[in-house]
C-alpha positions in Angstrom: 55.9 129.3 -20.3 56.9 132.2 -18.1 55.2 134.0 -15.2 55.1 137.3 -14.4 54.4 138.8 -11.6 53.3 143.1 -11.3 54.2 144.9 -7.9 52.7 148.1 -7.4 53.0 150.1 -4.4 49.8 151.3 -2.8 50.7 153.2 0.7 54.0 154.0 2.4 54.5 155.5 5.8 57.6 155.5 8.0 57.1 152.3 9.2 56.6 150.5 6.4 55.2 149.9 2.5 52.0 148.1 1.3 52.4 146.4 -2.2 49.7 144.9 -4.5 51.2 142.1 -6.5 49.1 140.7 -9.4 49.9 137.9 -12.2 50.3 138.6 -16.0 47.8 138.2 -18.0 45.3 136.4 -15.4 45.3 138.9 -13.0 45.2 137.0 -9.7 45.9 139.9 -7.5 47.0 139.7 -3.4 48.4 142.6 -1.5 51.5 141.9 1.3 53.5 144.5 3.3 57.3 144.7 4.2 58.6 146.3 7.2 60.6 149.5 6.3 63.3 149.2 9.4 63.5 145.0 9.4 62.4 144.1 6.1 60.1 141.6 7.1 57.2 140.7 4.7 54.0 139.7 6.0 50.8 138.6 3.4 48.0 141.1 4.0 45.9 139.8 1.2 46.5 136.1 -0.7 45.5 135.2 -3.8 41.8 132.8 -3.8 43.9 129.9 -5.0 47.5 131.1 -3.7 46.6 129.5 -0.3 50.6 128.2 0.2 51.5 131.7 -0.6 53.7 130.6 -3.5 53.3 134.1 -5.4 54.0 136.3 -2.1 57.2 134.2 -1.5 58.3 135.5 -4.6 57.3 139.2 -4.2 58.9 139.0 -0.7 62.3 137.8 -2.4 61.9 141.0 -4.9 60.8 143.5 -2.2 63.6 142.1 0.1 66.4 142.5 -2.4 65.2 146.3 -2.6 65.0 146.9 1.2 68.7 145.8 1.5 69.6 149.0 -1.2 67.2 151.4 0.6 64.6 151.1 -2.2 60.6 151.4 -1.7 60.3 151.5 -5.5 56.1 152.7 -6.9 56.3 150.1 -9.5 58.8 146.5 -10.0 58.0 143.0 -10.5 59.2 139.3 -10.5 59.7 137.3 -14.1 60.9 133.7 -14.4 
């Protein structure tokens, strides 16, 4: 069985881009934030049961292969 995970942006300004991420079909939602200049990721919001931030690893690894084309895209998302 698969998981997938929904990224949606929520707020951009120069310095950086803040992303709610939730799973498919549950809906565990947490919200994290990647530095527009560095491209570091820091977790703003985890899932209740996420506490080892498994799921925002992931996101980060999505949002960071973006950053290093330039990209803030609205919408993306992690599968496995």
């Amino acid at each position: 069985m698969g998981l997938l995970i929904d990224i949606k942006k929520i707020e951009e300004n120069e310095e950086a881009a803040v992303y709610l991420f939730s799973t498919v079909p549950n809906g565990n939602s947490g919200k994290v934030s990647i530095n527009k200049k560095t491209g570091e990721c820091f977790v703003i919001e985890e899932p209740e049961y996420d506490k080892e931030s498994e799921l925002a690893e992931r996101v980060f690894r999505v949002l960071a292969r973006h950053w290093t084309k330039g990209e803030f895209p609205d919408i993306t998302c992690w599968a496995s």
